[in-house]
C-alpha positions in Angstrom: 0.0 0.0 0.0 1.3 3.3 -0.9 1.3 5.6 2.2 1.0 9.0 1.3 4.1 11.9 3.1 1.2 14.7 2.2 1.0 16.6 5.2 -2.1 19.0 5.6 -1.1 23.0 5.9 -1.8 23.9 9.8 -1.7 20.4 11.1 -1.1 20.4 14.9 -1.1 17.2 17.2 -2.5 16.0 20.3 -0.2 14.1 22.8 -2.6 11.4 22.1 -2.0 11.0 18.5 -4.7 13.0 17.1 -4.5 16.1 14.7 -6.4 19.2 13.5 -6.2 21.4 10.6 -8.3 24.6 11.3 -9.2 26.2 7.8 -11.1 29.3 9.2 -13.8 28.0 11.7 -13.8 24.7 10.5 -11.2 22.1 11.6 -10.6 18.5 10.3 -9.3 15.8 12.4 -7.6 12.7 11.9 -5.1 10.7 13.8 -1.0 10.7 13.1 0.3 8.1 10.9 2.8 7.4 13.8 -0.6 6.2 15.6 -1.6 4.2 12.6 2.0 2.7 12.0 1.9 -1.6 11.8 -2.1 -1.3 11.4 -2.8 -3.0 7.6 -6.2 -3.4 7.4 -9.5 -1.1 9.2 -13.0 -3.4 9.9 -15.3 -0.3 10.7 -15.4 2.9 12.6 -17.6 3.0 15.3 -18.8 6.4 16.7 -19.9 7.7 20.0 -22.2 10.0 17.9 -22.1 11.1 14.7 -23.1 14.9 15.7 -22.8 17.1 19.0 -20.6 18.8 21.4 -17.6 17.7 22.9 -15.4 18.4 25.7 -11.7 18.4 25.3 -10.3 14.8 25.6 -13.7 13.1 25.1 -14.0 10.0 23.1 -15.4 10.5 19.7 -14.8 7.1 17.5 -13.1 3.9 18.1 -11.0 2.5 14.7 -11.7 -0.8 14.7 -8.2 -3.4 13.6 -9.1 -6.8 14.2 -8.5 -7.5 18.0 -7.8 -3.5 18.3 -9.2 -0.2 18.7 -7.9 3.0 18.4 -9.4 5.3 20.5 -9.9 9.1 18.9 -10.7 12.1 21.2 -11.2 15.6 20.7 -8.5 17.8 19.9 -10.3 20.6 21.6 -13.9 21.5 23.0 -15.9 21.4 19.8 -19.2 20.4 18.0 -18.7 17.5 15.6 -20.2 18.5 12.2 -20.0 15.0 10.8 -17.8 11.9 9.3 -15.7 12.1 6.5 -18.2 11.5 3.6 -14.9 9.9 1.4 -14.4 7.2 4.0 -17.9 5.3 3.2 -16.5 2.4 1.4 -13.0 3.6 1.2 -12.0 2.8 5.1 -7.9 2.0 3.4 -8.0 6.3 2.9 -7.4 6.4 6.5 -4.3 4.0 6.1 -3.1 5.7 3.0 -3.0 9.5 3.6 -3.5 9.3 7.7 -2.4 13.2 7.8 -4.0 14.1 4.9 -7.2 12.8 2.9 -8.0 10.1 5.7 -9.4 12.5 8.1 -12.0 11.3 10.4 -14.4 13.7 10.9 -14.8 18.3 11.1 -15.5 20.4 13.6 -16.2 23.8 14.7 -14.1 24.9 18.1 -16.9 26.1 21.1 -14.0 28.7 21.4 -11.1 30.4 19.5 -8.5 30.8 21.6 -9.5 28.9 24.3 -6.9 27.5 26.4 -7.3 23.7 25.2 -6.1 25.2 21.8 -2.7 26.1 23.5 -1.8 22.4 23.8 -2.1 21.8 20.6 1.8 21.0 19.3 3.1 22.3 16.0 4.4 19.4 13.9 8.2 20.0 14.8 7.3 19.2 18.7 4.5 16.7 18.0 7.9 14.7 15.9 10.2 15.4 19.0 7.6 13.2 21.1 7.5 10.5 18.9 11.5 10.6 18.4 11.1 10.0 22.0 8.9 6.9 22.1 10.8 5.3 19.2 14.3 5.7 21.3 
């Protein structure tokens, strides 16, 4: 499978492996292909809810791998908008373009500038952390 290196413009992580990508009010969020790495194959998604708010932190989906899951949280406290339409069918885009394409699902912050948007970490910390974990 052909992994794609596309990275998406304002990406910043989570600790947990998550991302954002704010385009004006509207962020998209996926989870890092560091998270994904050794995963080949995804049976389903399975969401909380589709729609609604969220605090910070608060489970949102659950990838489904075989024996594992791989839990995905809010990046910040937001209202989901809805699942990534492209992944109906097409569960691999997640896989191929993790930071990219494969996004899970957009949302709208509660808040601009609120203080669960300050620990967000720009890509060159978010790699220093998993340098860390791969020591």
């Amino acid at each position: 499978m052909n992994i794609s290196t596309n990275v998406r413009p304002r990406i910043h992580f989570t600790k947990e492996h998550e991302w954002v990508d704010f385009n004006g009010t509207v962020g998209f969020v996926g989870v890092s292909a560091f998270k994904l790495s050794g995963i080949s194959k995804i049976d389903r998604i399975q969401w909380s809810r589709h729609k609604g708010t969220y605090e910070r932190g608060a489970l949102v989906a659950s990838i489904i791998t075989g024996e594992d899951e791989i839990h995905v949280h809010a990046p910040v406290t937001c209202k989901v908008l809805g699942p990534n339409a492209k992944l109906q069918g097409n569960l691999e885009l997640v896989l191929r373009s993790p930071e990219d394409q494969g996004w899970l699902f957009f949302i709208t912050p509660m808040k601009f500038q609120d203080k669960s948007m300050d620990e967000l970490l720009p890509p060159d910390d978010y790699k220093k952390i998993i340098r860390k974990k791969n020591v």
